[in-house]
C-alpha positions as CSV (number, residue, x, y, z in Angstrom):
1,X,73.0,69.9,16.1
2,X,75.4,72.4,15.4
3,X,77.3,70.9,12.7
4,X,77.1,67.8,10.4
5,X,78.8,64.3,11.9
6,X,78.7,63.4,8.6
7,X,80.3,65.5,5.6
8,X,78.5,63.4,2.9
9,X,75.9,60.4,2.5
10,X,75.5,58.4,-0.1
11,X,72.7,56.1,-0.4
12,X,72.0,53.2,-2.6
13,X,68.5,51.6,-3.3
14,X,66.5,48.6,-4.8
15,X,62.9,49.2,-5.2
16,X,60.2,47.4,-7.0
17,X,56.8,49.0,-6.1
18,X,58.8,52.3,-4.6
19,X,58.9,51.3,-0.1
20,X,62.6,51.5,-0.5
21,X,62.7,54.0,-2.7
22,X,60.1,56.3,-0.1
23,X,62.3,55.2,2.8
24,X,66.0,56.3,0.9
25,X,64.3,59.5,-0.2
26,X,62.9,59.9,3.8
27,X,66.7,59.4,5.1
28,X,68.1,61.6,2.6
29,X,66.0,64.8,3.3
30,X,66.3,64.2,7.1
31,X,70.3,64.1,6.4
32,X,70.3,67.1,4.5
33,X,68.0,69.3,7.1
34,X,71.2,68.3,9.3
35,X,72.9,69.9,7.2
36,X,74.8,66.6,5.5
37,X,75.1,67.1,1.6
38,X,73.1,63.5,0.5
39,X,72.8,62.2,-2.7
40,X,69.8,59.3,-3.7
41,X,70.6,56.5,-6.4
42,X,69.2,53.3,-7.2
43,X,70.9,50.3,-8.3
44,X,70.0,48.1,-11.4
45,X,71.7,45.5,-13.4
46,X,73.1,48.7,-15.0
47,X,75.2,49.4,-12.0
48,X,79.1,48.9,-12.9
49,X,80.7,51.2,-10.6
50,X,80.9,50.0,-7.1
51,X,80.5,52.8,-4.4
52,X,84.4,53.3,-3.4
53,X,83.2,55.6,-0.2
54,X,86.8,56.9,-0.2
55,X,86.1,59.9,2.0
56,X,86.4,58.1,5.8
57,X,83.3,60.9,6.5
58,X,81.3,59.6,4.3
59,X,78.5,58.1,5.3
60,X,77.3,54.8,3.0
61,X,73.5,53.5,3.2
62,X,71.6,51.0,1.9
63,X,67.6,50.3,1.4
64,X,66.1,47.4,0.4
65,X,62.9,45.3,0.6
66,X,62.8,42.2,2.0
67,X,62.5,39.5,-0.3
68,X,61.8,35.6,1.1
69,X,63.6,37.2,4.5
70,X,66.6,38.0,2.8
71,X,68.0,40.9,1.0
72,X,67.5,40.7,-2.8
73,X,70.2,39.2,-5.0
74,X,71.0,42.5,-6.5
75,X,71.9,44.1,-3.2
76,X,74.2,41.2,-2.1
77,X,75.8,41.0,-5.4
78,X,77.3,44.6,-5.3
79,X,77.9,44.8,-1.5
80,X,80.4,41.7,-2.3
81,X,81.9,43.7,-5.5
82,X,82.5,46.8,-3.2
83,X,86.4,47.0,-2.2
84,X,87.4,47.5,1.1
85,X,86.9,50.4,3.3
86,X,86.4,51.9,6.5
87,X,83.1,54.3,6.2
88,X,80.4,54.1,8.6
89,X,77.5,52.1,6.5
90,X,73.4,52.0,7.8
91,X,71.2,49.4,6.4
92,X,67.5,49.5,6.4
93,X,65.2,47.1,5.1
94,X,61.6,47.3,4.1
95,X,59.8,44.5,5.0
96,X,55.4,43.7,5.4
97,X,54.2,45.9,7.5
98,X,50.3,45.5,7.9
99,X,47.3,47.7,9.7
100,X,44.1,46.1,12.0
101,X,42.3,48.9,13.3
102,X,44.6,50.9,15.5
103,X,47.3,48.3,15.6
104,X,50.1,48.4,13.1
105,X,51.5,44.9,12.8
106,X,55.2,44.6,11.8
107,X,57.3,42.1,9.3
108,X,60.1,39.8,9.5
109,X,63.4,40.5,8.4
110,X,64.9,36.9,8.4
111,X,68.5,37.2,7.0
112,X,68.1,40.4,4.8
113,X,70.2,42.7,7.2
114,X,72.7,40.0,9.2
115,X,73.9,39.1,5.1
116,X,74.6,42.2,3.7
117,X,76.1,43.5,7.5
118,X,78.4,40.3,7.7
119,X,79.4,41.2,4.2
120,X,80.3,44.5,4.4
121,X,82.1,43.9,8.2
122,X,84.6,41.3,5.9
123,X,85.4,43.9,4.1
124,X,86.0,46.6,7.0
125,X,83.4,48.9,7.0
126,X,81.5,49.8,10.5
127,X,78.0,49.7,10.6
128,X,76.3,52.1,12.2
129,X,72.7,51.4,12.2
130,X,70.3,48.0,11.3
131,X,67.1,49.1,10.7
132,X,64.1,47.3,9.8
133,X,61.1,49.3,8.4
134,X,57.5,48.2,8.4
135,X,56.3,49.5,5.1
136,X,53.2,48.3,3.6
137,X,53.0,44.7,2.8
138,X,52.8,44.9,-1.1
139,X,52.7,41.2,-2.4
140,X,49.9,40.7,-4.2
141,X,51.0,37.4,-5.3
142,X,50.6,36.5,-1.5
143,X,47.7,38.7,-0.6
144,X,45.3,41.7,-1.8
145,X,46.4,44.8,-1.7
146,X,46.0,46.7,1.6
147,X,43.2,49.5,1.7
148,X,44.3,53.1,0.9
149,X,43.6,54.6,4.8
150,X,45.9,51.9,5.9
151,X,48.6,52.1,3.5
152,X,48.5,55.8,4.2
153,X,48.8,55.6,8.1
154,X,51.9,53.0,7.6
155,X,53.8,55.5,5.4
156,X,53.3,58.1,7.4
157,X,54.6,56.7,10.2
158,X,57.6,55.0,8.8
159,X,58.5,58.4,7.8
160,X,58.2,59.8,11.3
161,X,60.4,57.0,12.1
162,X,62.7,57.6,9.5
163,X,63.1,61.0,10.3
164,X,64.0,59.8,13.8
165,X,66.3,57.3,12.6
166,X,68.8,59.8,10.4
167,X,68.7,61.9,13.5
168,X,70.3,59.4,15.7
169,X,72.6,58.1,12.6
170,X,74.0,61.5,12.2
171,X,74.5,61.8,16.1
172,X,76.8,58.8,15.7
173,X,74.1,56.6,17.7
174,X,74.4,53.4,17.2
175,X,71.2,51.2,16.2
176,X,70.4,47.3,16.6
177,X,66.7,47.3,17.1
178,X,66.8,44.6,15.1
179,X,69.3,42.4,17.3
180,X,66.0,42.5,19.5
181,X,64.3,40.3,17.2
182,X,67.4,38.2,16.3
183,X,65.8,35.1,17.6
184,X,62.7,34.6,15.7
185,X,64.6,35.6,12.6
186,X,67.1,33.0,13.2
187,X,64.2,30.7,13.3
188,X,62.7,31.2,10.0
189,X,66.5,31.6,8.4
190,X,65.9,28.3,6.6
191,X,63.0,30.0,4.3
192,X,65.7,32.4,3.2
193,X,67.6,29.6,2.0
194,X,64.9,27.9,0.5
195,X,63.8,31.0,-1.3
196,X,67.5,32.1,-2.4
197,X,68.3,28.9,-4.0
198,X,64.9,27.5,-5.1
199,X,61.8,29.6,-4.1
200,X,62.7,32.6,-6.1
201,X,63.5,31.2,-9.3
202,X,60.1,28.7,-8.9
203,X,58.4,32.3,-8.4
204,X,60.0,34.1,-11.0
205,X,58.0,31.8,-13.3
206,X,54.2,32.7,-11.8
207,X,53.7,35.2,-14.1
208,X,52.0,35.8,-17.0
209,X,50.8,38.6,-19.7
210,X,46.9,37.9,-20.6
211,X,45.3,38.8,-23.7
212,X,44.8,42.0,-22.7
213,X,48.2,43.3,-22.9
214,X,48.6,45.8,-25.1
215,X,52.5,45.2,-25.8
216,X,53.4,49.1,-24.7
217,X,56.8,47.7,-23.1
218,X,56.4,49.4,-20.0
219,X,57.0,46.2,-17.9
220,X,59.6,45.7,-20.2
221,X,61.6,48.8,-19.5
222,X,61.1,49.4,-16.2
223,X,62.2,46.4,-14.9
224,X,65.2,47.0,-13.1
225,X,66.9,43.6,-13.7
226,X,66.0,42.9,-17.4
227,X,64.3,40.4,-16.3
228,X,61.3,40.6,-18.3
229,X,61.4,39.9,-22.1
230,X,59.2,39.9,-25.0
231,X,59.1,36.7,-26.5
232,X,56.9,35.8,-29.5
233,X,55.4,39.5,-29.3
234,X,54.4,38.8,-25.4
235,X,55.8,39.8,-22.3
236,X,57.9,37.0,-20.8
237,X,59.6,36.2,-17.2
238,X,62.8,35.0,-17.1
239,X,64.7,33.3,-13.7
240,X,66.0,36.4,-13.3
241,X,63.1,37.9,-11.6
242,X,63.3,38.9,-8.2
243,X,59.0,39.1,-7.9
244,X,59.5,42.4,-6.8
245,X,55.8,43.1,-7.9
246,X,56.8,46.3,-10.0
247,X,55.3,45.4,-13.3
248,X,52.0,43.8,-11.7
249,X,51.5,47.0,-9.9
250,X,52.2,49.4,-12.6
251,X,50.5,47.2,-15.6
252,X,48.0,50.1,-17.1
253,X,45.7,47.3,-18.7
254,X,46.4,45.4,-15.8
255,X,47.3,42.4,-18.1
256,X,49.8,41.4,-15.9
257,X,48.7,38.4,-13.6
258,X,49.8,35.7,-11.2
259,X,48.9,32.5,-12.1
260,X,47.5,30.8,-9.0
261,X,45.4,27.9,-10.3
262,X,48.1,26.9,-12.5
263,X,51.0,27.3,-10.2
264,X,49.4,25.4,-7.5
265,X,48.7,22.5,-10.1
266,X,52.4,22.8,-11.3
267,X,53.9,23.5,-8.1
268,X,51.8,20.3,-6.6
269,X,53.1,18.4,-9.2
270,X,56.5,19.5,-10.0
271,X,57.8,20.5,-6.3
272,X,55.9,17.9,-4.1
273,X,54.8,14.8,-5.8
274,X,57.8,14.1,-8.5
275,X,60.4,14.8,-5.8
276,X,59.2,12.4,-3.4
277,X,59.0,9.9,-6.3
278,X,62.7,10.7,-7.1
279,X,63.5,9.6,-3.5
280,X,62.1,7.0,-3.0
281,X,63.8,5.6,-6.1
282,X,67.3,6.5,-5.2
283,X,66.6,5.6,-1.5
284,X,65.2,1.7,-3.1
285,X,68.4,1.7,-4.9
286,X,71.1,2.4,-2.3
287,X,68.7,1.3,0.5
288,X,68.2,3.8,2.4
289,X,65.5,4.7,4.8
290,X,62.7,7.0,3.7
291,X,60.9,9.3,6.0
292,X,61.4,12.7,8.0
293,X,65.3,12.3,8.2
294,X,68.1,14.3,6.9
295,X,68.7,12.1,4.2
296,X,65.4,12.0,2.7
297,X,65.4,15.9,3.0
298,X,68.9,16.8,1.2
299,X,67.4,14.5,-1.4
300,X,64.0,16.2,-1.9
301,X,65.8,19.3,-1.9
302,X,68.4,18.5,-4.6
303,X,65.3,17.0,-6.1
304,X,63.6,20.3,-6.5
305,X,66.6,21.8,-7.5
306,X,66.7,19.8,-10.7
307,X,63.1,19.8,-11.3
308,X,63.2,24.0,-11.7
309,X,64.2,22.8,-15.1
310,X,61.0,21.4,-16.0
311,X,59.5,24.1,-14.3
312,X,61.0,26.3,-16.8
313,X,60.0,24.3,-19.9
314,X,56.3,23.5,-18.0
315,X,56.3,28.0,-18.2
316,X,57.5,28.1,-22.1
317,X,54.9,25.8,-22.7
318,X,52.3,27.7,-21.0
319,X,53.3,31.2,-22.9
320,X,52.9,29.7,-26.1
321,X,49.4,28.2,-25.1
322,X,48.4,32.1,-24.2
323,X,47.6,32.8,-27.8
324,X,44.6,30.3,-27.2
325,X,41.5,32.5,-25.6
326,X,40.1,29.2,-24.1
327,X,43.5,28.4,-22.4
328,X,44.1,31.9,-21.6
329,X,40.7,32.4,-20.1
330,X,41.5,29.2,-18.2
331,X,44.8,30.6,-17.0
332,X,43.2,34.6,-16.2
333,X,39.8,33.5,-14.2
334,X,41.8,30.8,-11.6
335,X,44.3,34.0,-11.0
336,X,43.1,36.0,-8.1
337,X,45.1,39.4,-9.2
338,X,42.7,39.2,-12.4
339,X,39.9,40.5,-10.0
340,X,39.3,44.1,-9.1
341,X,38.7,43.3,-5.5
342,X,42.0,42.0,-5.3
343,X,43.7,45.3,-5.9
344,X,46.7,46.8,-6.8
345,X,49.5,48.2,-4.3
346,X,49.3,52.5,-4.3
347,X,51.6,54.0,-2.0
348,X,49.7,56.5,0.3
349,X,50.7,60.2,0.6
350,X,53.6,61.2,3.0
């Protein structure tokens, strides 16, 4: 390439356990062996100065994980705050790539790049590349964490394929791979809107600080939303989490759990068996027909909307119980991330 088709790049990222990050720093030293000047910055709830992108050379991107196949909150927030423009954008999203043997298994995207691209085409800019990257699955709240070999061959190639990716960007390619798999993300799009308006806030409130914190603050001041609070001396969740995993995976006493015996009881409870019971009430009183129809489903829905708020209270309850050993025994043996075997999510080397 003899010269840059790009002057400047700016790219924006969200990151809880670091994929995103890895994958924006990946881009930016491909763009710069181009010879395209690149700078690297992550957004938080810090971030009050929308990227303007007033140079028409400037090239915008975006990196993000994929969070119940959509983008995260925090990226959709400030693409909608960014004023109008004209600049080529990219958008690549990390999503749960896994590893059997020689096979490397990709993700789903859902929603998370067709949101922020419709977004950002309201507003004018051209996108230039959708991009969906197959880093290492790193829920733990889902699953144990992947084994070291296999989270090292995933990194390593998803950096050759980043490398391969800014190439063609800064040709002035043009890239939809993920068009190809349009159709079973479409297909799976109402997950992202049960996660966006009730999944992530029931999530936000699976987590819990054992006895053996030692109240350092780390998870505290790392988190990127200021989410996490202390509340009576303990580390507490707010709705604001995203479940990004970043202070599970970066605990240092490993204190920091998921409650999976409890949630299931709550979730049981709370999210299946008290909505059904509030719609069968409304449907006996404006006699309506209960079973698999639309009607029954908006209601459950709104249902479990309005019983979050319990949820919330059910979660207070439960992090004032903590300062009882017996109950926080309880609570730390049914959680699965209490055990070693479980794991914790280590990013391999490039």
């Amino acid at each position: 390439m003899s010269h840059p088709e790009y002057s400047t790049c700016s790219i924006h990222y969200f990151s809880g356990t670091g994929n995103a990050r890895r994958a924006a720093e990946w881009l930016a030293d491909a763009f710069r062996s181009y010879g395209t000047k690149t700078s690297v910055s992550m957004l938080s709830e810090a971030e009050s100065e929308p990227d303007s992108g007033a140079d028409e050379n400037r090239l915008l991107g975006f990196c993000f994980p994929t969070h119940g196949f959509n983008a995260p909150p925090i990226i959709l927030n400030y693409l909608a705050s960014l004023p109008r423009g004209t600049n080529d954008v990219f958008l690549l999203n990390t999503r749960g790539g896994t590893k059997l043997g020689p096979i490397f298994f990709p993700g789903l995207s859902g929603v998370a790049l067709l949101i922020p691209a419709l977004i950002l085409l309201s507003k004018g800019y051209k996108i230039r590349a959708m991009h969906p990257l197959d880093m290492p699955s790193n829920w733990l709240s889902l699953h144990p964490a992947l084994r070291g070999n296999a989270v090292t061959a995933i990194t390593r190639r998803c950096r050759r394929i980043c490398t391969r990716v800014a190439g063609k960007i800064s040709e002035k390619k043009r890239l939809y791979r993920w068009f190809f798999e349009l159709p079973l993300d479409l297909c799976i799009s109402p997950v992202s809107v049960l996660y966006y308006f009730i999944g992530r806030y029931a999530l936000a409130k699976t987590f819990i600080a054992t006895p053996a914190c030692n109240h350092c603050g780390l998870c505290v001041k790392e988190c990127q939303l200021g989410a996490v609070r202390f509340k009576n001396g303990n580390p507490f969740w707010t709705y604001q989490c995203e479940s990004c995993m970043h202070c599970l995976n970066s605990c240092p006493e490993r204190a920091i759990q998921t409650m999976h015996g409890v949630t299931i009881l709550l979730w049981g409870l709370l999210l299946m068996g008290l909505p059904w019971l509030l719609v069968s009430g409304v449907a006996t009183v404006f006699h309506l027909q209960v079973g698999f129809s639309t009607v029954s489903l908006i209601l459950w829905l709104l249902a479990s909307v309005v019983l979050l708020l319990p949820l919330g209270l059910s979660y207070r309850l439960i992090h004032y119980l903590m300062r009882f050993r017996p109950f926080a025994a309880l609570v730390s043996y049914t959680s699965l991330t209490r055990y070693r075997w479980w794991g914790r999510y280590r990013p391999g080397s490039d």
